[in-house]
C-alpha positions in Angstrom: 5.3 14.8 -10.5 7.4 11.9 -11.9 11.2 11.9 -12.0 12.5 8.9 -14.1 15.5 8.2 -12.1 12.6 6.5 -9.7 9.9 4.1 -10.6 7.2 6.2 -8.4 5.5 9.2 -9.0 5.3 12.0 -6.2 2.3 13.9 -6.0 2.2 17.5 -4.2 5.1 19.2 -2.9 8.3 17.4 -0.9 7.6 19.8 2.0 4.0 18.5 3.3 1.4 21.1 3.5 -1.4 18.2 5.3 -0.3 16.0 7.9 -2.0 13.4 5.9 0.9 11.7 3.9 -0.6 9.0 1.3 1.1 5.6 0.1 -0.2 3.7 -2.8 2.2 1.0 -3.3 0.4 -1.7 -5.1 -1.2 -0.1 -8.1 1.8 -0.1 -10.6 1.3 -1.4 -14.4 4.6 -1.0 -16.0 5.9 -3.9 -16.8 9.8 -4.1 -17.3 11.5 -5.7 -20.1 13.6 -7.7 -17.5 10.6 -8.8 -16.1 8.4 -10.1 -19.0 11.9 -11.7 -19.8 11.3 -14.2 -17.4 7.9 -14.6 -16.9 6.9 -18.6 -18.1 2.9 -16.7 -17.9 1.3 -13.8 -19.9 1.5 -10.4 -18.2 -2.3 -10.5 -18.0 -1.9 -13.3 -15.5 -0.1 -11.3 -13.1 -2.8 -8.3 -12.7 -5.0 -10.1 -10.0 -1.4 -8.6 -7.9 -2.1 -5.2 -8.9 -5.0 -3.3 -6.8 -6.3 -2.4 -9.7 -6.9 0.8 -10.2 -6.7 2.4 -6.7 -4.7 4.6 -8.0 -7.1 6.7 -9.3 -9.5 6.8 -6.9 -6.5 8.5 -4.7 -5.9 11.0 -7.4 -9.6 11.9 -7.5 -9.8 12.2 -4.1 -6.5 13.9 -3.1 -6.3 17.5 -2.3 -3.2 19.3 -1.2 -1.4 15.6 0.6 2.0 14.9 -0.9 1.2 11.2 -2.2 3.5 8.5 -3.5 2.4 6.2 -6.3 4.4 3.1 -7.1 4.1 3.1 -11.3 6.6 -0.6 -11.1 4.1 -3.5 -10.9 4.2 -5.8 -7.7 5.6 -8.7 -9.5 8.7 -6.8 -10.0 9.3 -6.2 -6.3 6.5 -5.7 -3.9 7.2 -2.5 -1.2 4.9 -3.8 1.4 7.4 -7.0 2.4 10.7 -6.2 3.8 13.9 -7.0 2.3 14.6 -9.9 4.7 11.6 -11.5 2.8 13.6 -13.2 0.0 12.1 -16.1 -0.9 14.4 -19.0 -1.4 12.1 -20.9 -3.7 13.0 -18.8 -6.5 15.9 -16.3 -5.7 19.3 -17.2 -4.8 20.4 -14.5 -2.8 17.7 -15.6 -0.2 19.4 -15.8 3.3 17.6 -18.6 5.2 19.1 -17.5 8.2 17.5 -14.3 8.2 14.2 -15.5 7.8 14.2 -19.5 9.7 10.8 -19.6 9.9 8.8 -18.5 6.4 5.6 -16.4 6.9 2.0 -17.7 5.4 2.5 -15.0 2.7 6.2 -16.7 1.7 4.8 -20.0 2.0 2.0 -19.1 -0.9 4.9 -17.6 -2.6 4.1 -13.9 -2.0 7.5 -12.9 -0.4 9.3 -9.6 -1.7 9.5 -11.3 -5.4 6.0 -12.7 -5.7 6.8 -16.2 -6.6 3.2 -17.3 -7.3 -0.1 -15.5 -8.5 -3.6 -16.9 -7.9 -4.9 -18.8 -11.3 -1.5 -19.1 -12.7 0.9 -20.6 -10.3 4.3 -19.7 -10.6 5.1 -16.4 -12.4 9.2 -17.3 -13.6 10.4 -19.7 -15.5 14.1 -19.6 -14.2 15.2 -18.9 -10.8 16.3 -15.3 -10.4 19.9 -14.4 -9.9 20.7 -12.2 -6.3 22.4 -9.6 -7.7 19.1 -8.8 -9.9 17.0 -9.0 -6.8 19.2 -6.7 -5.1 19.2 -4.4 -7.7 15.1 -4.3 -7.3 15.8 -3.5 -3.9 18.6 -0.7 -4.1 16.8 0.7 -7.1 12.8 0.6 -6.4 12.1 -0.5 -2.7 14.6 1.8 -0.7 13.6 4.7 -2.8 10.0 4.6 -2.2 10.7 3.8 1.4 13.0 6.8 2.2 10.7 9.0 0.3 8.1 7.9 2.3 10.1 8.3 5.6 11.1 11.6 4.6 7.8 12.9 4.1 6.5 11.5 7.5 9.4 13.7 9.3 8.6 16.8 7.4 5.2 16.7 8.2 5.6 15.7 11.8 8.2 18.8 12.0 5.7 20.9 10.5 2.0 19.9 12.2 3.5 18.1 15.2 2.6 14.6 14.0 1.8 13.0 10.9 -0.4 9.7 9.5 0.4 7.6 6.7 -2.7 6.4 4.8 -1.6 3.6 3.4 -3.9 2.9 0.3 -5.0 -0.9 -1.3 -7.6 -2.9 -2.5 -8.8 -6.4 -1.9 -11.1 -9.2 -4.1 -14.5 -9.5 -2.5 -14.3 -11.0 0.4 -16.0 -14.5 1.3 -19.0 -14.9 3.9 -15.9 -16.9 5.7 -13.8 -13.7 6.1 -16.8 -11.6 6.5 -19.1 -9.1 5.0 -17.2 -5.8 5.1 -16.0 -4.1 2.2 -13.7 -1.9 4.0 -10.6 -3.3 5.6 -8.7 -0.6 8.2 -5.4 -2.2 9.4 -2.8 -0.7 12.5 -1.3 -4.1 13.1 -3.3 -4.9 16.1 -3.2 -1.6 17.6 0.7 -0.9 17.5 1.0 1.4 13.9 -1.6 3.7 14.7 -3.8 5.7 17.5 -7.7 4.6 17.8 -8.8 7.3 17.5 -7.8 7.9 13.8 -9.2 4.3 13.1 -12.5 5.1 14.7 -12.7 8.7 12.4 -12.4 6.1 9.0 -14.7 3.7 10.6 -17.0 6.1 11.3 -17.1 7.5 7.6 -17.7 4.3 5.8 -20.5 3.1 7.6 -22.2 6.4 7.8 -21.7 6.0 3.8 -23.4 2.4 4.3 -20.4 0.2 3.7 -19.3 -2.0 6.4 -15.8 -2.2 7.9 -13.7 -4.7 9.7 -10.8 -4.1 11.7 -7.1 -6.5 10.8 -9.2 -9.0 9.8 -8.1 -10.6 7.1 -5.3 -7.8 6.3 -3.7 -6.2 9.5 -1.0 -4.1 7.0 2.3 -5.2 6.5 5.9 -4.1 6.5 5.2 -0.5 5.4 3.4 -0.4 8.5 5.8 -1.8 10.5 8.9 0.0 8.9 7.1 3.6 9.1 4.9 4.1 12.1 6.1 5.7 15.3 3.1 6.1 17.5 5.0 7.3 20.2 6.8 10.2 18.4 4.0 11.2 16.7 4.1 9.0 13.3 0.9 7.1 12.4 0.3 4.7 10.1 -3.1 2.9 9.1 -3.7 0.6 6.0 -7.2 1.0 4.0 -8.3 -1.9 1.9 -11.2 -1.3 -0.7 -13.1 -3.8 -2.4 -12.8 -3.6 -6.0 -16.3 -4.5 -6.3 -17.0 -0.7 -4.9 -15.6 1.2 -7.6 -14.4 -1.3 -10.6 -16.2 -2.8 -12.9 -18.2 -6.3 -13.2 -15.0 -8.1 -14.2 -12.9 -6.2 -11.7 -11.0 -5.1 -14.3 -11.4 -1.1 -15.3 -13.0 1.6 -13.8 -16.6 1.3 -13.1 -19.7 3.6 -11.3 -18.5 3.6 -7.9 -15.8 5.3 -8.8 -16.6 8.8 -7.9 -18.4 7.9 -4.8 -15.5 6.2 -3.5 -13.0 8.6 -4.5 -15.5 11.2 -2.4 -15.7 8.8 0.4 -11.9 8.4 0.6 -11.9 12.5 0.5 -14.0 12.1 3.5 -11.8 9.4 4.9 -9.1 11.8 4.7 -10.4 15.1 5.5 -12.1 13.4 8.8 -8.2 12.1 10.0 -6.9 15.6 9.2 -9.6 17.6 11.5 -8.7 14.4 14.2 -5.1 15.0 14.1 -4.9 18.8 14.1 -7.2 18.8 17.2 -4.8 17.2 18.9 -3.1 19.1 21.7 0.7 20.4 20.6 -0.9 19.7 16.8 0.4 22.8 14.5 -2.6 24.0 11.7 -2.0 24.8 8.7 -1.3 28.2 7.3 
């Protein structure tokens, strides 16, 4: 499972035996000494970046998917931002030229080395060198991206297309962004089919929880950087409310933890029968 030359664990084999490949990318709780180095707050402060805990509801709820689980925290690097989203209010290999026009999520200081976590304010108390940054990127971002990549094309090889589940959680949301507790994102349509949206739809209100559809989270660069529609790659981004399965304080594993872990089960097993109904789809042995 892990290998300690990479900061992610891989979980079932590295030739795909589902077309269901699994992502959780945001989870991580180790802490680097590098990284507590620097840090002008606790480490405490910096877990409302972690979704807490998803973790292991995926582990309860996978079966025979190959899986990748990011063990880093986000505030080291975070693998859903690209590597063009270097924020130059904090590290000094960011090239303004490649980015001239900073996203929402830079602005509030969430670029590809969080700069900025909600209740704190800002996380460093020096700015960070490039070379360090580019180290993050060579030795924990492209890793998990390749592997990811590479288990996309072996399953697509092997079933005739795979999907990427791509595995978060959010805070409650507020009766300004809504009421649903589910959040599927396939940036507007271009990441992913609708018809495997409309499967995980389908299973979380028939377990009584209500969805929304890229609204307020649409998925982000592991999205982008991994879905292929068109040749069969598809790539969908689930975001739980960690009211569903933590507890009160949002802070361990509570009660719903089971029945969201056997909802996700659902969530997955309904994709799988979608996809290998497809015509040209190759079943597994």
């Amino acid at each position: 499972m892990a290998d300690s030359a990479l900061s992610f664990d891989r979980y079932g084999p590295h030739d795909p035996t589902s077309p269901i490949i699994l992502s959780v990318p945001h989870a991580g709780r180790d802490y680097p000494l590098a990284l507590r180095a620097a840090l002008r707050v606790p480490v405490a402060a910096l877990t409302p970046l972690e979704d807490r805990h998803i973790d292991a509801v995926a582990i309860l709820a996978r079966g025979n998917e190959t899986m990748l689980v990011q063990r880093v925290a986000r505030a080291w690097i975070d693998l859903n931002r690209s590597e063009q989203e270097r924020d130059p209010g904090i590290d000094d290999g960011a090239d303004r030229q490649a980015m001239p026009q900073q996203s929402a999520r830079m602005r509030g200081g969430l670029g590809l080395v969080p700069r900025r976590v909600s209740g704190a304010g800002d996380i460093w108390r020096r700015r960070l060198d490039g070379d360090e940054v580019m180290a993050r990127i060579e030795m924990d971002h492209r890793p998990y991206h390749a592997a990811l990549t590479e288990a996309l094309k072996r399953a697509r090889s092997r079933f005739g297309i795979a999907i990427l589940l791509d595995l978060h959680s959010m805070p409650p949301l507020t009766p300004a962004q809504g009421a649903a507790r589910i959040v599927l994102g396939d940036r507007f349509g271009r990441s992913a089919a609708a018809r495997f949206v409309r499967r995980l739809e389908s299973e979380a209100r028939s377990a009584g929880i209500a969805t929304a559809l890229n609204a307020p989270y649409a998925g982000g660069h592991i999205l982008d950087a991994q879905a292929r529609p068109r040749a069969g790659i598809h790539a969908i981004q689930i975001e739980f409310d960690r009211s569903l399965y933590l507890d009160p304080a949002l802070d361990g594993p509570g009660d719903g933890m089971t029945a969201i872990a056997t909802l996700l089960r659902r969530m997955i097993d309904a994709v799988t029968d979608e996809a290998l109904a497809l015509p040209g789809a190759i079943a597994a042995e």
